[in-house]
C-alpha positions in Angstrom: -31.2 73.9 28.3 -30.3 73.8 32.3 -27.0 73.0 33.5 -28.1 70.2 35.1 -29.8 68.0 31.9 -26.9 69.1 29.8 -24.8 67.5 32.5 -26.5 64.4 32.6 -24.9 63.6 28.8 -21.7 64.7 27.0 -21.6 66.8 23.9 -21.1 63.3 21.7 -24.4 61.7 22.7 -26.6 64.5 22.9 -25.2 65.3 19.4 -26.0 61.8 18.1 -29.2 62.0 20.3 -29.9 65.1 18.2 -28.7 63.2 14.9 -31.3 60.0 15.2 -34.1 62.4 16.2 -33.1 64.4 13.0 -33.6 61.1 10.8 -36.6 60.0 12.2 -38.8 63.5 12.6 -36.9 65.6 9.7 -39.0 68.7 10.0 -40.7 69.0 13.5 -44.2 70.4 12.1 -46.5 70.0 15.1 -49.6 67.8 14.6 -51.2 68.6 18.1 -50.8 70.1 21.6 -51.3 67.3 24.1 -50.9 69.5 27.4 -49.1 72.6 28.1 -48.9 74.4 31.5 -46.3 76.7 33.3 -43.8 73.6 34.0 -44.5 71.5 31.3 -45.8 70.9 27.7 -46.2 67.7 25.3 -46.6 68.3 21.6 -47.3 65.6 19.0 -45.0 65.5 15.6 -45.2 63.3 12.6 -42.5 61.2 11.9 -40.9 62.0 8.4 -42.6 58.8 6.4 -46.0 59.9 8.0 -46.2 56.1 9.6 -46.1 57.4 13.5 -46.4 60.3 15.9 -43.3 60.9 18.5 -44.9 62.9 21.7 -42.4 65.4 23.0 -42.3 65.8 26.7 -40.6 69.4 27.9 -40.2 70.2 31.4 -39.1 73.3 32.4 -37.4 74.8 35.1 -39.6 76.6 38.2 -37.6 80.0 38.1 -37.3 82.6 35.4 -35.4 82.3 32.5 -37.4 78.8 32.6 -34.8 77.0 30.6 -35.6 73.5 29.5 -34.8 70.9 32.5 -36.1 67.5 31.2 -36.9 66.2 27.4 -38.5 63.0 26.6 -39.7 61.9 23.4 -42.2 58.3 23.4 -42.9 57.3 19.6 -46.1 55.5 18.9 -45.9 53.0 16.1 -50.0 52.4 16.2 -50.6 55.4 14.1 
């Protein structure tokens, strides 16, 4: 992750972040690639029940080592 997104939240909430993700996708097996280029790429996951998809948004940085530099995750319930 880039300096900069891991300074946007303490250790605390990106670790309870990390915990609610945890309980809703369990296993991140991905369903389907929604875009991918150089800066970015969205990949679709199950949720663990099967009753949703979450779309995970990763941006990444412009310059070499490309580290992530924005994460966004949009779960649709209309499955």
């Amino acid at each position: 992750m880039a300096a900069s997104i891991l300074a946007k939240r303490s250790v605390e909430d990106r670790t309870a972040m990390f915990t609610k993700m945890r309980a809703t996708f369990s296993k991140l097996t991905p369903s389907k690639i929604v875009k991918a280029s150089a800066q970015q790429i969205q990949v679709q996951f199950p949720t663990a029940d099967g009753e949703a998809q979450g779309t995970f948004t990763f941006d990444f940085e412009s310059d070499a080592p490309y580290k992530i530099a924005g994460l966004g995750v949009e779960l649709d319930m209309g499955r």
